[in-house]
C-alpha positions as CSV (number, residue, x, y, z in Angstrom):
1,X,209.9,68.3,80.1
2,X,208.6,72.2,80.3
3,X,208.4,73.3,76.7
4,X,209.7,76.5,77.9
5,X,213.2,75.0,78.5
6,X,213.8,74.0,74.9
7,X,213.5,77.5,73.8
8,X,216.5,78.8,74.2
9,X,218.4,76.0,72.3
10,X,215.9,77.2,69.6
11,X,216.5,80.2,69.5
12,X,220.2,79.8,69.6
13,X,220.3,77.6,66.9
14,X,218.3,79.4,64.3
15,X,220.9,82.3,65.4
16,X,224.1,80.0,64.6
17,X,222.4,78.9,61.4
18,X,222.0,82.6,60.3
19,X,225.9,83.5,61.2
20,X,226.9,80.3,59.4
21,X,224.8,81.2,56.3
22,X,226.2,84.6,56.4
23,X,230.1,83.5,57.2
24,X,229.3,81.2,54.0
25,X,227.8,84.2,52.0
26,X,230.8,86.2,53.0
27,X,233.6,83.5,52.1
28,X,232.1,83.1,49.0
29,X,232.3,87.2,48.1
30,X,235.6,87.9,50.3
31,X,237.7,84.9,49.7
32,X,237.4,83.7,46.1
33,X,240.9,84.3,45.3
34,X,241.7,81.4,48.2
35,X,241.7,78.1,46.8
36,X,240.2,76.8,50.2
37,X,236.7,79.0,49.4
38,X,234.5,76.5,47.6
39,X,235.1,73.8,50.2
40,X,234.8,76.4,53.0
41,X,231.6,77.8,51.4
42,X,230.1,74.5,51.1
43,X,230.9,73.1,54.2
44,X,229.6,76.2,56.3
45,X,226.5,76.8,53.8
46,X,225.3,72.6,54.7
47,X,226.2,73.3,58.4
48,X,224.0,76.6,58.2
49,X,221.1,74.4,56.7
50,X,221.4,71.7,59.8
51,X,221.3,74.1,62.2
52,X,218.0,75.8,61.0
53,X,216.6,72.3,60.3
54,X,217.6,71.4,64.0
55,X,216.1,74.7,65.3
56,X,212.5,73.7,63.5
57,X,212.4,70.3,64.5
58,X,212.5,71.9,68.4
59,X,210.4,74.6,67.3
60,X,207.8,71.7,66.1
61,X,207.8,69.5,68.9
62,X,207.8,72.9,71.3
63,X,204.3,73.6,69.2
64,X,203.4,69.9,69.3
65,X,203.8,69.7,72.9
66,X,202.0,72.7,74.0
67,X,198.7,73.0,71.7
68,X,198.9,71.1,68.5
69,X,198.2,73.7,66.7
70,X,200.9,74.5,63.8
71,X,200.6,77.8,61.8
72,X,198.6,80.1,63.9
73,X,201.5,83.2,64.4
74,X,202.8,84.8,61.6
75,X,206.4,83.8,63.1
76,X,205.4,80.1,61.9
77,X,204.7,81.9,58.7
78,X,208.1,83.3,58.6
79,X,209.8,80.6,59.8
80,X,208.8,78.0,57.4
81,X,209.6,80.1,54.1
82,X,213.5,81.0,55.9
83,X,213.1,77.1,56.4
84,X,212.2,76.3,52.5
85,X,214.6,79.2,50.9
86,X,217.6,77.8,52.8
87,X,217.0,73.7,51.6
88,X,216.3,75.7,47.8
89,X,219.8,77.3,48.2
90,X,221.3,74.1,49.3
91,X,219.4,72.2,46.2
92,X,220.4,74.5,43.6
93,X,224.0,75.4,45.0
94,X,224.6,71.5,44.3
95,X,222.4,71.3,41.1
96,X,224.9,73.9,39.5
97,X,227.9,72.3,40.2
């Protein structure tokens, strides 16, 4: 399979992560007053977190497939620190509760 194929679903699932994480920030601020809003903030914020963590493991096999070589662009940089911050929020979201 071309490596060049795969990203698109890549890129569209670190993109659907990011709205998730942001529909679950903004459920959490807009609709605390709803009794539905810890469920619905929880649901979307671990739904958020698989879709990134489905977008790396394409984005490592992509890099895997074509040189090997992890961590040579700044975007892998990037990407790996979104990719610890989000588990963290997960992990202490649940740790406080």
């Amino acid at each position: 399979m071309d490596i060049s194929t795969l990203w698109p679903y890549h890129a569209a699932l670190m993109t659907a992560g990011f709205v998730v994480l942001v529909s679950s920030a903004l459920i959490q601020s807009y609709f605390r007053r709803r009794r539905w809003w810890l469920n619905a903030h929880k649901i979307t914020g671990i739904i958020g977190a698989i879709l990134f963590i489905a977008g790396l493991l394409i984005a490592n096999y992509m890099v895997s497939v074509a040189t090997g070589v992890h961590f040579r662009v700044p975007h892998a940089y990037l990407g790996a620190v979104i990719i610890l911050l989000v588990v963290a929020n997960l992990i202490l979201g649940y740790a406080q509760l």
